[in-house]
C-alpha positions as CSV (number, residue, x, y, z in Angstrom):
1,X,-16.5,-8.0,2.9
2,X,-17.1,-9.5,6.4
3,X,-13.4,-8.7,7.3
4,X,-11.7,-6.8,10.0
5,X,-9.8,-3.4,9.4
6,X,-6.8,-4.9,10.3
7,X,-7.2,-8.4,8.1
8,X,-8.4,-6.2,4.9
9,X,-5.1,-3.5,5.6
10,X,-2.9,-6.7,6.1
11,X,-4.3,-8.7,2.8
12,X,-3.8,-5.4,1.0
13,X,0.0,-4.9,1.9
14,X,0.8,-8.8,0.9
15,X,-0.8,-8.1,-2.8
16,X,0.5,-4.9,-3.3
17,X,4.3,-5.2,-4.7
18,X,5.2,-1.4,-3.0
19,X,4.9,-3.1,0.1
20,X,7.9,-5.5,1.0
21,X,6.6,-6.3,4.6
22,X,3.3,-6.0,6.0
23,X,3.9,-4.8,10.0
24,X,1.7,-7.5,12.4
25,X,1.2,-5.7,15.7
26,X,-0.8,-8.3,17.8
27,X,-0.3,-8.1,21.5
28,X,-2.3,-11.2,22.1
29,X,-3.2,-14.5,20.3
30,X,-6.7,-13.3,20.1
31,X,-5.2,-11.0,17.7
32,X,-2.9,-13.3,15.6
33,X,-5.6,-15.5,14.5
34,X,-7.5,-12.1,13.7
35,X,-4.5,-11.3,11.6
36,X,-3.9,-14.6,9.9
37,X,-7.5,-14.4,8.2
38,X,-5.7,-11.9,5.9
39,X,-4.6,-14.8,4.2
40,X,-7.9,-15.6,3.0
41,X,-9.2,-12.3,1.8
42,X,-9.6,-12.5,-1.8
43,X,-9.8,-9.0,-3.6
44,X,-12.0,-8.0,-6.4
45,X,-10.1,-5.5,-9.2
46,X,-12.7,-3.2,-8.1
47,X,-11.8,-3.3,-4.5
48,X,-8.3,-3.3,-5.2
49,X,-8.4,0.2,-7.0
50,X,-10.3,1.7,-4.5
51,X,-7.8,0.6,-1.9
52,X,-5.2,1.8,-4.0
53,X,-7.1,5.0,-4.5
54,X,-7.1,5.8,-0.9
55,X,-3.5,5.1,0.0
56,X,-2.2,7.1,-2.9
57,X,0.2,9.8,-1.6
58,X,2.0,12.4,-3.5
59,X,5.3,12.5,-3.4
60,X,5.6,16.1,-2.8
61,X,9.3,18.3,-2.8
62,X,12.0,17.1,-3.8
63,X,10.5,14.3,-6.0
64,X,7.7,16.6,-8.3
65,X,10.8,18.8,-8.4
66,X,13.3,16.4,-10.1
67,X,10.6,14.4,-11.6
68,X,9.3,18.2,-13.7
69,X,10.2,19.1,-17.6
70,X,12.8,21.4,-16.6
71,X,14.9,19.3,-14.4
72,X,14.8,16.6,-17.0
73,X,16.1,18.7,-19.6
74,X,18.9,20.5,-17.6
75,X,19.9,17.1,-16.9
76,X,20.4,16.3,-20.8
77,X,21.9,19.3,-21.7
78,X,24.8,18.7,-19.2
């Protein structure tokens, strides 16, 4: 893309609605106008998904837990 790591991970968090506020940490102006490009990174879908694709986490204990068939349907019952 002819972008930095850090102005591809920055236009990422401002087009991804899970993300309420993207984290700057320049230390020096060098850096802030680095960071400000982020603004002009335009995405492709493709790009996007894989993006996506490599920050996906799962959610692990307690959430698979609560989020299972039998959880749901104690739930109801009660």
């Amino acid at each position: 893309m002819g972008r930095t790591p850090a102005q591809v991970g920055l236009a990422w968090g401002l087009q991804n609605s899970g993300v309420t506020a993207p984290i700057i940490g320049a230390r020096t102006p060098a850096q802030i106008e680095e960071d400000l490009g982020a603004f002009e990174v335009d995405f492709t879908a493709s790009q996007l998904a894989r993006l996506d694709d490599a920050s996906a986490i799962e959610p692990g204990v307690p959430h698979d837990m609560l989020a299972s068939d039998h959880v749901r349907n104690v739930t109801k019952a009660a």
